[in-house]
N, C-alpha and C positions, 0 to 999 in steps of 0.2 A: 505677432508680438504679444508677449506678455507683462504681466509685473507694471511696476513703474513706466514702461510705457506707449503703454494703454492710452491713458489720462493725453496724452500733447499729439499721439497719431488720431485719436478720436476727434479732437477740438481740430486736426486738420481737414478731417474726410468730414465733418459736418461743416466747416465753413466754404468747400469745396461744391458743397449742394446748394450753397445759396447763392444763383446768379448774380452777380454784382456789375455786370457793365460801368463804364462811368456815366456818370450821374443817378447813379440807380442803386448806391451803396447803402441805403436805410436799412434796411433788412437785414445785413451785416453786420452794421454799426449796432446796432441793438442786440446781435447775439456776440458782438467782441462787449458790449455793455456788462452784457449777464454774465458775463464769462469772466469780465474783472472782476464783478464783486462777489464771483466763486471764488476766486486767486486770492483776493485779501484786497484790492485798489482799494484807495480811497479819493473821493474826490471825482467819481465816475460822473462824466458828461457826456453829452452830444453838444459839438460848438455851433455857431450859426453856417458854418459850409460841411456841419454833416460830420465833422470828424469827431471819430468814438476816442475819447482823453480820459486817464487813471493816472493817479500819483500812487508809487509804495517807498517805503524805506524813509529816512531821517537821515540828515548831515549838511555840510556846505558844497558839497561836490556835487554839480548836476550835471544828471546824465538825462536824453531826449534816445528815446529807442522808437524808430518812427518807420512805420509801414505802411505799402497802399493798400486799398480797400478793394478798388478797382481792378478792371480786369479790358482787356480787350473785347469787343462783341464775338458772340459763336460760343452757345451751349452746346458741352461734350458731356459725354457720359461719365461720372464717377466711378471709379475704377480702383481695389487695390489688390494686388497679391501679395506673395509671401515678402516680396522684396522693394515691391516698389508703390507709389500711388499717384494714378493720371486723371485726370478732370482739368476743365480751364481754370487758370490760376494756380493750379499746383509749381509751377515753377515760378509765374513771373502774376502775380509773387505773392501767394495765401501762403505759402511754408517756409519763407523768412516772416512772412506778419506773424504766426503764430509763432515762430520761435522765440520773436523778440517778447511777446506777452509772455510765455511759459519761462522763459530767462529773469525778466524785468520782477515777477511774482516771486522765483524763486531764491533771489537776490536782497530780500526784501529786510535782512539783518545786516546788509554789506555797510555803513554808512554810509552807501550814498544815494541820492536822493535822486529816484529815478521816474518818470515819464514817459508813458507809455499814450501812444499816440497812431490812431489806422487812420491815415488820411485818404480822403476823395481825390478825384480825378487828375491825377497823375498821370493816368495818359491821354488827359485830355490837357484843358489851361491850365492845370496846377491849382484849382483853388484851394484844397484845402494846404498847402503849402504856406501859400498866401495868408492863410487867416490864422496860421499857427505864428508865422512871424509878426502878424498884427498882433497878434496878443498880447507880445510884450515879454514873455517870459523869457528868461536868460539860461544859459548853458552854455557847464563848459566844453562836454562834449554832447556829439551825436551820431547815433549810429541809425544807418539807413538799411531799410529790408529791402534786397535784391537778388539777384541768384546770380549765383558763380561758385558754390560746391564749399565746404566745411572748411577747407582748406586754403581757400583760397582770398586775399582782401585787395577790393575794389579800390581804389586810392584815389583815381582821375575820371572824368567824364568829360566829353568835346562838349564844346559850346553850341547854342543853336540861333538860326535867328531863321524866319519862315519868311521868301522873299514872294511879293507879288509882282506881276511885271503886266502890264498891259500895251500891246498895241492896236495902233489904228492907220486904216489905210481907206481909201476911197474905192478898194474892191472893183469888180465888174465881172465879166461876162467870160467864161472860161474856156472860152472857143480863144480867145485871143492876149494868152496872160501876156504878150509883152507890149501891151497896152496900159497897166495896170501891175500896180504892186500887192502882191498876196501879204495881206499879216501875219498869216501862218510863215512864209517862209520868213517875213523879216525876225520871228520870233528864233525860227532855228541860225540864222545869223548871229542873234545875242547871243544864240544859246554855247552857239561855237567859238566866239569870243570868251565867253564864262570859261569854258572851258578850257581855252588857252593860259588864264588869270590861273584857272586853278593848277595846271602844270606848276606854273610858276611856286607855288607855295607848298609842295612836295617835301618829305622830307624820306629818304630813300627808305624801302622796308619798314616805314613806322607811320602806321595809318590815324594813331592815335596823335603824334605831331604833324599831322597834314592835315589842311584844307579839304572839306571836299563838298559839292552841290551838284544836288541831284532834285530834276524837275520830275516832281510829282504829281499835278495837275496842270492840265492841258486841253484847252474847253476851244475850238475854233470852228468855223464857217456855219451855214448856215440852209444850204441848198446843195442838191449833187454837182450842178454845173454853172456854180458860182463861187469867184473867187472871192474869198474870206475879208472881210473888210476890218475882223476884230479878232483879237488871242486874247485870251487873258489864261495865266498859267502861274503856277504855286512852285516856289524850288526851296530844298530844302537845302539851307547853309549850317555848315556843321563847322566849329574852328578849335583849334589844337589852343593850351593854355598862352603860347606865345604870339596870337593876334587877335587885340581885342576887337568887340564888334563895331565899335562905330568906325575902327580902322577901314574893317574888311566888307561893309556898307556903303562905305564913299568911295573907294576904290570901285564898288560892281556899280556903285550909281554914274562914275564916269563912265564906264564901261558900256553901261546898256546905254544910256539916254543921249546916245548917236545917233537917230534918226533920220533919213536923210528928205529929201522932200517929198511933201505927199503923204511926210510914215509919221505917227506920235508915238512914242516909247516911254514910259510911266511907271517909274519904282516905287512901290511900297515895301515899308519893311515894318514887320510887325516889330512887338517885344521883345528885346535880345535877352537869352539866358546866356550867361559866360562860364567860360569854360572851370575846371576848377579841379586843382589837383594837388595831396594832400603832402607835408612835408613828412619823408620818408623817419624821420629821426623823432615824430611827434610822439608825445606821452599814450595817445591813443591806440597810435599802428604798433608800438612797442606793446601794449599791452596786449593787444591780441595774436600780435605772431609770438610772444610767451605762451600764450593761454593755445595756440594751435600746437606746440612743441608740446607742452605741457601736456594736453586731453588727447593730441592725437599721435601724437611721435612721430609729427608729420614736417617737413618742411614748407611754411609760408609761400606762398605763391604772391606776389604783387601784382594786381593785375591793373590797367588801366584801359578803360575800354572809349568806343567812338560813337558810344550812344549818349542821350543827356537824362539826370535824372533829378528829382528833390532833392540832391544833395546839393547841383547848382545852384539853384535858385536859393535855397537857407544860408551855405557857406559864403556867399555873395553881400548877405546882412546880418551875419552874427560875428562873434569874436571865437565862438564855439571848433576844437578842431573836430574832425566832421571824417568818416570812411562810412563805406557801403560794405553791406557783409551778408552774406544768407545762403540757406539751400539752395537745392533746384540745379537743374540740368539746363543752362540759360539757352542752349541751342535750340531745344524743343519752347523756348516763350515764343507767345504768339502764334503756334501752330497746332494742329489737331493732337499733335501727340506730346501735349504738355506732360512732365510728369516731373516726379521728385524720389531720389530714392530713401527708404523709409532708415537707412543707416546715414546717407549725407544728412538728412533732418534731426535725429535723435544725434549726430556727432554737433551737428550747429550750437545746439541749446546747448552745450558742455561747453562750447568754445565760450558762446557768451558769458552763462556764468561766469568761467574761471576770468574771461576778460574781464567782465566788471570786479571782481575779485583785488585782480593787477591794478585795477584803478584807483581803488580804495586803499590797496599799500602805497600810491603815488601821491596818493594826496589831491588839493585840487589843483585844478588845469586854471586856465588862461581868466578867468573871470574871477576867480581866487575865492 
């Protein structure tokens, strides 16, 4: 790649060298730092959970262009060829963060007033999410950095809630289990029950309005020829925009905490993120499936996915209307062969401009 861009595949493949796991996003944050007050930001910080924040542009219209920082664990090698570029994070998600910077920069005459924002640990607790919405500051929209292809706008994300479940049993001597009730198996009991529950909340061919839980940690016994006296296991609840979570929490609470005698059954449920899916007619989503006709002569994909991301958790406390948008080849996030192609990356940054473009002929949004 030549010319013009040079300048945004560089700022990729260098931010791609700096391993960023979560919680280890400093060394990032400080070269997205430098990197704004190359672009023009003003107002460049590091907040108290680490997120690297620039303001550019002038107006009443705010716009929040918010990317993660973070990355899943497992250094890969940086990698580019003629057409494409692989390293951790190249998809999910260092090339929607920098698109949104190199977009946010060059937008900087649109009148609207835009915030630029690489937030921490998003795949971990979400803090830096957390302390952008403490901040205080208002928007009418926001756009979140994720990968699903130039083409394509994220609109919905399932809900999550992380459940704990412990049992207890008085265990014994494994010469003789029907003397004795295993926790282990009382566990896959619930688990079979859960899984009846979730049948029930199905919705045919659409994974995105269905329920779904999936046990992910699973910790039990404690000797080869003794039966298990304790489970303690982690499942992961995911829920479609149409059941909230303290529905679908007290429903698994009556569910597991059957115990029958001799067993203790003990639900934890962490912090629910809900589910959150964008209205399709919004001044937003319009602006960018113009801006994707427009730049690519392509037609809009709407995509709603069954994973949860920062958009939940912020569209949850703001008035702000709110899509996901960015490079990347989402299939390969989270796997050795992350990558991004160097044409879906360079078409993104044109979708965005011309979107925020669309915005500033709309005028403001919701917060006025």
């Amino acid at each position: 790649m030549t010319g013009k861009a040079d300048g945004p595949v560089k700022l990729l493949v260098d931010s791609l060298k700096i391993y960023s796991p979560t919680t280890e996003e400093s060394e990032l944050a400080s070269f997205l730092t430098d990197n704004m007050n190359r672009l023009g930001y003003s107002g460049v910080r590091i907040d108290r959970a680490g997120n690297a924040i620039g303001d550019v542009g002038r107006g009443r219209t705010r716009l929040l262009l918010c990317g993660h920082m973070d990355t899943v664990p497992g250094r890969l090698p940086v990698r580019k060829t003629k057409d494409a570029i692989f390293g951790r994070g190249a998809a999910d998600a260092k090339s929607p963060l920098c698109a949104l910077l190199v977009a946010g920069a060059a937008m900087a005459d649109s009148g609207i007033r835009i915030t630029f924002a690489g937030a921490t640990e998003e795949e971990g607790d979400g803090a830096g999410i957390e302390q952008l919405i403490k901040s205080g500051a208002k928007f009418d929209y926001a756009v979140f950095g994720e990968p699903s292809g130039a083409d394509r706008l994220t609109i919905g994300y399932r809900g999550r809630v992380a459940l704990h479940v412990s049992v207890k049993t008085a265990g014994g001597h494994a010469g003789s289990p029907w003397a004795q009730r295993s926790a282990f198996e009382e566990f896959t009991a619930v688990l079979s029950r859960l899984k009846e529950y979730e049948g029930t909340k199905q919705v045919q061919g659409d994974h995105f309005r269905s329920l779904s839980i999936s046990p992910t940690l699973v910790r039990a016994g404690s000797y080869q020829n003794v039966i298990p006296n304790s489970c303690e296991a982690t499942l992961d609840l995911r829920l479609p925009p149409s059941i909230p979570s303290s529905e679908a929490v007290s429903q698994i609470r009556s569910i597991i905490e059957q115990g029958g005698e001799g067993v203790q059954i003990k639900l934890t449920a962490g912090a629910p993120t809900e589910a959150y899916e964008a209205d399709v007619g919004s001044r937003l989503v319009r602006a960018f499936q113009r801006a994707i006709i427009l730049r690519l002569k392509a037609r809009p994909a709407l995509v709603r996915k069954t994973g949860t991301g920062d958009m939940n958790t912020f569209s949850q406390r703001s008035d702000a209307e709110c899509l996901t948008y960015g490079p990347g080849l989402s299939r390969t996030s989270h796997t050795d062969g992350e990558s991004v192609q160097i044409r879906d990356y360079l078409n993104s940054i044109e979708v965005l401009k011309e979107a925020i473009g669309q915005l500033a002929n709309m005028g403001s949004g919701v917060s006025g």
